[in-house]
N, C-alpha and C positions, 0 to 999 in steps of 0.2 A: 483174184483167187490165187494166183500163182506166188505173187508175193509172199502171202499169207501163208501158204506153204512150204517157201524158201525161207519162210522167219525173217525174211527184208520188212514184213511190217505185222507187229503183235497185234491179232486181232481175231474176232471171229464172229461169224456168220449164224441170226436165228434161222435154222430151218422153216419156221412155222412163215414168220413174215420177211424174210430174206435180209432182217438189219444186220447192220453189222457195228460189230462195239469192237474199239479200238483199244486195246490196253496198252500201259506203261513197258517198255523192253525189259526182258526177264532178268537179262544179264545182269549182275551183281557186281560191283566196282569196288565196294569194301571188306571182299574177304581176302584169306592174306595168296589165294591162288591166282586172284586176278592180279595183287601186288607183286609177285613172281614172276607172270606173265608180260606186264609191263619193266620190270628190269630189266629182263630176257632183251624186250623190244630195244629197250635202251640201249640197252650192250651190244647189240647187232648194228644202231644207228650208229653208236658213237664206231663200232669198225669201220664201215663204210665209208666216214668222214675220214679216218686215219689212213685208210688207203686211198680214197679221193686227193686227199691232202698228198701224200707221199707223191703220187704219178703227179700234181700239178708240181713239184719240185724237181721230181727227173727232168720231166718237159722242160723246166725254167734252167735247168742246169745244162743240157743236151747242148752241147757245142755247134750241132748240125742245126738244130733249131731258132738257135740267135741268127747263125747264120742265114738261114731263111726269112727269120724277119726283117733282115738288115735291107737283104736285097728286095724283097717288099719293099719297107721303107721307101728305098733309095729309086724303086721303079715309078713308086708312087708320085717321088717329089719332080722324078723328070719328067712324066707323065701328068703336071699339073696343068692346067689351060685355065688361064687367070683369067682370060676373056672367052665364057662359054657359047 
């Protein structure tokens, strides 16, 4: 019942014998507000990947951060133990 309330699932309930009939989602996909909608979404993903993208290029650029991987690296290879 709650679902059906929250519109997580389109349905509804006979009072008389308690069935319940499931209909199809109301929601409409071909009108041009849901197409607006969905560009919107697009436009907000594709920023998130542009500024995603950008911070992984600072990181890769970050002089203090090669640095840290180097010495990683370099801890790792003297800290190898070929016989475990």
């Amino acid at each position: 019942m709650p679902k059906i309330k929250s519109r997580e699932i389109y349905a509804t309930i006979n009072k008389k014998d308690g069935m319940v009939v499931v209909k199809d989602d109301t929601e409409k996909y071909n009108s041009p507000e849901m197409f607006l909608k969905i560009q919107k979404d697009m436009a907000q993903t594709m920023d998130l990947i542009r500024q995603i993208n950008k911070m992984e290029e600072d990181i890769l650029l970050n002089p203090m951060v090669s640095l840290l991987n180097n010495e990683f690296a370099i801890n790792k290879i003297r800290n190898f133990d070929l016989f475990p």
